[in-house]
C-alpha positions in Angstrom: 1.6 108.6 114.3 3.2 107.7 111.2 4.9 109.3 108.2 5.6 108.0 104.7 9.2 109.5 103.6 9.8 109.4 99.6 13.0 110.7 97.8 14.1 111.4 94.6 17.7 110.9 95.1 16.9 107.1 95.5 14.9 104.8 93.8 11.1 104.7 94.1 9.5 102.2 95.2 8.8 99.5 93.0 5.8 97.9 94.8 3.1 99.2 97.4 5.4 100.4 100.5 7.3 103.6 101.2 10.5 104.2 100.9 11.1 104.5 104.6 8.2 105.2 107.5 9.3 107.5 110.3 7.5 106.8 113.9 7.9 107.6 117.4 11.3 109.3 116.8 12.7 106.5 114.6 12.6 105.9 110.8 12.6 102.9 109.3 13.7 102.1 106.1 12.4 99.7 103.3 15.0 97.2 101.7 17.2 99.3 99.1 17.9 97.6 96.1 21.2 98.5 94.1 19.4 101.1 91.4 21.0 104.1 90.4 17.8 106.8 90.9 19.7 108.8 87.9 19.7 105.7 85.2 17.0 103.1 87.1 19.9 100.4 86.1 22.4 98.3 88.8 25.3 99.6 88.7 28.1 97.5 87.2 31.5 95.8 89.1 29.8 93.2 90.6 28.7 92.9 94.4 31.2 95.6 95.6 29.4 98.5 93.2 25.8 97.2 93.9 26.8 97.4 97.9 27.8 101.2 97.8 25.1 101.5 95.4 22.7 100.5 98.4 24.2 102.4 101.1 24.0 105.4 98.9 20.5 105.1 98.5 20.1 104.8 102.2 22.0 108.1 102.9 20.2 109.7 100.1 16.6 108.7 101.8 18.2 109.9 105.7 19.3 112.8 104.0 15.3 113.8 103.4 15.0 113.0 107.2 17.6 115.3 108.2 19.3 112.1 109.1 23.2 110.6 108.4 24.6 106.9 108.2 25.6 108.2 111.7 21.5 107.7 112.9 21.4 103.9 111.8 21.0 101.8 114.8 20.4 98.1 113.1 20.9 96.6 109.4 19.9 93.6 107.5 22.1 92.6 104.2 20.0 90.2 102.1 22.6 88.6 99.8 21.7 86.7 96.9 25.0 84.9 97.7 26.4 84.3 101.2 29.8 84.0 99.7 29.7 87.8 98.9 29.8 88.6 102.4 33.7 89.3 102.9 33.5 91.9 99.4 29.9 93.1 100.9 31.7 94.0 104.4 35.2 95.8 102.7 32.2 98.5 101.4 29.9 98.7 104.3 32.9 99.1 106.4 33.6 102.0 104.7 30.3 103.6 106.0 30.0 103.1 109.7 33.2 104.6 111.5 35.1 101.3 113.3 32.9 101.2 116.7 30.2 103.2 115.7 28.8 100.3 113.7 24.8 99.9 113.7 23.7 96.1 114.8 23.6 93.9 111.5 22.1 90.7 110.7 23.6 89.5 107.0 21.7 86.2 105.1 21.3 84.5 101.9 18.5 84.6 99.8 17.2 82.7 97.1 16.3 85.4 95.0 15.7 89.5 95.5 13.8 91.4 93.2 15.1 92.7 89.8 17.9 89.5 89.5 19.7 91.8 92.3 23.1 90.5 94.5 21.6 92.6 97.6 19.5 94.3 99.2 20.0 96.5 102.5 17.2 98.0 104.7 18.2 100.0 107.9 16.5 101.5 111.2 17.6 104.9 112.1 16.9 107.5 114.9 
């Protein structure tokens, strides 16, 4: 059994998906792109501000679950820009408490949707 999740404290989804899934006691969650729910826009300052802008719209969609950053087993970072990576990591250390930190694969892509410098999806339980 399967169950769509949708928030409005974090962007909707701009394509046929859900927001995150939850199945057999795990949720997963769809890539989060940098939009501010409240303005629809990227935030500005650059990789850092669209990073936290991410993770917040993962907590924000975990919230609904009942869920915190502290549920997240495994992470991929989808970086427009592999040299981001150190000034991705200084925010998304901020998250995850040092050894509690979820499995994370990081790559670059050519391109994510809406011009963005990232993208993060997550797997909770």
């Amino acid at each position: 059994m399967r169950m769509p999740i949708s928030t409005s404290s974090a962007p909707a989804a701009v394509g046929p998906y859900s927001q995150a899934v939850a199945s057999g006691g795990m949720v997963f969650l769809s890539g989060q792109l940098p939009i501010d729910p409240a303005t629809g826009t990227f935030p500005s300052g650059g990789i850092q501000a669209q990073a936290k802008q991410c993770l917040e719209n993962i907590k924000a969609v975990l919230q609904t679950c009942g869920l915190t950053m502290d549920n997240i087993v495994k992470t991929t970072v989808f970086l427009h820009d592999i040299k981001d990576f150190s000034a991705m990591n200084e925010v998304y250390a901020t998250y995850f408490p040092q050894g509690q930190c979820p499995a994370r694969s990081a790559v670059q892509v050519a391109a994510l949707p809406k011009d963005a410098l990232i993208e993060i999806e997550a797997v909770a339980m």
